[in-house]
C-alpha positions in Angstrom: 32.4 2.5 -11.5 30.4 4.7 -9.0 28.4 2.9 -6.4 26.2 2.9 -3.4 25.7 1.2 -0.6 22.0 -0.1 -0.8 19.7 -1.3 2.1 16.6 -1.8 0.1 15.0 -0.7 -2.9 10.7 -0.9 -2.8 8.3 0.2 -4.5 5.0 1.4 -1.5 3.3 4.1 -0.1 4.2 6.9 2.1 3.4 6.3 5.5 4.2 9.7 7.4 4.6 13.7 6.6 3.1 15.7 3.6 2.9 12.7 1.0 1.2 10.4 3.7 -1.0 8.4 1.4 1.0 8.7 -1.9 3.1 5.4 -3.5 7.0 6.4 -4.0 9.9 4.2 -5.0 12.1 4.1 -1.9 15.8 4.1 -1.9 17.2 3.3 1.3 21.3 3.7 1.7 23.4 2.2 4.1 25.2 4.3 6.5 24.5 7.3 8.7 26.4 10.4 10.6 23.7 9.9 13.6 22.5 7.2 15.8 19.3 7.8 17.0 17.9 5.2 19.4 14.4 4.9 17.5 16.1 4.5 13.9 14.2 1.5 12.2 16.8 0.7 9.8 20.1 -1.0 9.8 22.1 1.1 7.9 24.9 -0.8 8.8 23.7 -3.5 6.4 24.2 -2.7 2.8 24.9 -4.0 -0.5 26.9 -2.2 -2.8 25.2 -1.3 -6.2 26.2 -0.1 -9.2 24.6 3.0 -10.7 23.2 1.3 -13.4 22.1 -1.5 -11.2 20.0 0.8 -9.0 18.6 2.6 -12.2 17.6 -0.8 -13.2 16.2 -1.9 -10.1 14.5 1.6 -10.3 13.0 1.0 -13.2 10.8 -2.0 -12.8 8.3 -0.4 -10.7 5.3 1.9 -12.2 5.9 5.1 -10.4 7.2 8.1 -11.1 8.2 9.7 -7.4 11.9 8.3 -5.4 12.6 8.9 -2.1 15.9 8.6 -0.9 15.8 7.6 2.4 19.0 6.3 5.2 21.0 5.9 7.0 21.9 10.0 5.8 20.8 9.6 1.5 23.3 13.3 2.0 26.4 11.1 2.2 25.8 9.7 -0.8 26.5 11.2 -4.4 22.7 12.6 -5.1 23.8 14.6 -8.0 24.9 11.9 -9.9 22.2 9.0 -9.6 19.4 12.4 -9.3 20.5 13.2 -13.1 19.8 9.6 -14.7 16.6 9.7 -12.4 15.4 13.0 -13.9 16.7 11.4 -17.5 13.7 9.1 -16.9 11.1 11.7 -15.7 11.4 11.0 -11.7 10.4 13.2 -9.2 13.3 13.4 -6.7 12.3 13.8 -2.9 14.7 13.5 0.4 14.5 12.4 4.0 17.5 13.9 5.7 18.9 14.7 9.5 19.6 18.0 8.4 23.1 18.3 8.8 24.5 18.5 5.2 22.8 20.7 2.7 21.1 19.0 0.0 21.6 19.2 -3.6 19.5 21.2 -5.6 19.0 18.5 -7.7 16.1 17.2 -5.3 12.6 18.3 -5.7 11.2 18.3 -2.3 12.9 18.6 1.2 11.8 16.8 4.2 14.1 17.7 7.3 13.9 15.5 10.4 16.4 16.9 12.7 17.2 15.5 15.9 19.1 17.9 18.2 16.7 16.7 21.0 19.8 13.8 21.0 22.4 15.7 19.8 22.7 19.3 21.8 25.8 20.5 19.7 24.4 19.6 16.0 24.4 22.3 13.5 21.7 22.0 10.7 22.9 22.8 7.9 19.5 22.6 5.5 17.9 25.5 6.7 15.0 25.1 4.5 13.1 23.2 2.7 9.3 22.1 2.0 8.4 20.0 5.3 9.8 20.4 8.9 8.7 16.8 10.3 10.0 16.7 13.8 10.3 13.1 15.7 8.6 14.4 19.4 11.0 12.4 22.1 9.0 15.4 25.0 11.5 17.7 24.0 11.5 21.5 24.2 9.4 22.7 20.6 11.5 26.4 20.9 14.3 24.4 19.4 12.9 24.8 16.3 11.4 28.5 16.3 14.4 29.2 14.0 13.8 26.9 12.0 10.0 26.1 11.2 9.5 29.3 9.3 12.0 28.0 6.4 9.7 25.7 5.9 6.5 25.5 4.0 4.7 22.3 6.1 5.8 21.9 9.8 4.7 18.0 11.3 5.3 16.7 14.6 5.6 13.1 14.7 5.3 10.8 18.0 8.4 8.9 18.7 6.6 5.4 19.2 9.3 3.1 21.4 9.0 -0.1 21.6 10.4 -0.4 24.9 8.1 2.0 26.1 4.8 0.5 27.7 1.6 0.9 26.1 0.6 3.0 28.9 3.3 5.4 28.3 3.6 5.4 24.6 -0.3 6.5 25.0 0.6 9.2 27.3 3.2 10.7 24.3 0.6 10.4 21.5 -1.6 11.9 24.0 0.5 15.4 24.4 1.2 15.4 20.8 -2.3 15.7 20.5 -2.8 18.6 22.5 0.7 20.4 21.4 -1.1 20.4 17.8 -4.6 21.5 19.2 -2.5 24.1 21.3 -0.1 25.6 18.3 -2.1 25.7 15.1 1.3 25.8 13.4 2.3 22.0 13.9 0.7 19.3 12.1 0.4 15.9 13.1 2.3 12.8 11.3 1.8 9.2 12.1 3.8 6.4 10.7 0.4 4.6 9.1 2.8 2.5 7.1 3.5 0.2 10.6 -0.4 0.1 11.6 -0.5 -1.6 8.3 2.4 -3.5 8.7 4.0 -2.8 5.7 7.9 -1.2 5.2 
């Protein structure tokens, strides 16, 4: 019997990146290749679940788009539960570090990579359809290779919460200006925590 390890499953709207705005089923699995200090999730913390189970679970919510989501969704088996997804008419999209290549299985590609942490990672998904990098103050020519491959390129304020208000401000503050400064960036905000919501 396959199965995954399972943080959550919920049904809510897109807070960040090209689909801000749109409702998706999220599918959040346990585990991770990274550790990135401003990770919100526990992917330590799972529950096993069946395939079946998670097509179930799946299946009582009204919406046609599923993200998988982490922890690293690349770790996981994504041909297998993407097939019975598609068997039901879902739209398949991914959140992913960047360092595994993603089936072809998955309909739209969202890259987050975080080499401002790690200096010797290799990003393996070159390409995709949205480049949404988590801004720490690091140096943007890390991704002049990259942002190209993409079709939507986001910058996205790393918001700390042991960081004062003060200097959290002063971060949203240069974001700001890197986007007015380099019309190729776009700016993403994680609305879904102003509104307190997962």
């Amino acid at each position: 019997m396959i199965t995954y390890p399972i943080v959550e499953i919920f049904h809510s709207v897109q807070g960040e990146g090209f689909h801000n705005g749109v409702p998706h089923i999220f599918v959040r699995f346990g585990n991770c290749n990274l550790r990135c200090e401003w990770c919100d999730t526990d992917f330590l913390t799972y529950n096993e679940m069946s395939l079946d189970s998670i097509i179930d679970e799946i299946s009582k919510f009204d919406c046609e788009r599923v993200i998988f989501t982490g922890g690293e969704p690349c770790l996981q088996d994504l041909e297998t539960i993407g097939r019975r997804l598609k068997e039901n008419g879902k739209h398949l999209s991914i959140e992913t570090n960047g360092t595994m290549v993603v089936p072809e299985i998955i309909d739209w590609i969202c890259v987050s990579p975080k080499d401002q942490l790690y200096s010797n990672m290799k990003i393996s998904q070159r390409n995709g359809d949205e480049l949404k990098v988590v801004y720490c103050g690091q140096d943007l020519t890390l991704y002049d290779g990259l942002r190209d491959n993409f079709t939507h390129n986001f910058i996205q304020p790393c918001y700390l919460d042991n960081l004062s208000v003060e200097d959290n401000g002063k971060l949203f503050a240069s974001v700001e200006s890197i986007v007015k400064e380099n019309p190729g960036w776009r700016l993403s905000l994680q609305t879904h925590k102003w509104m307190g919501v997962d």
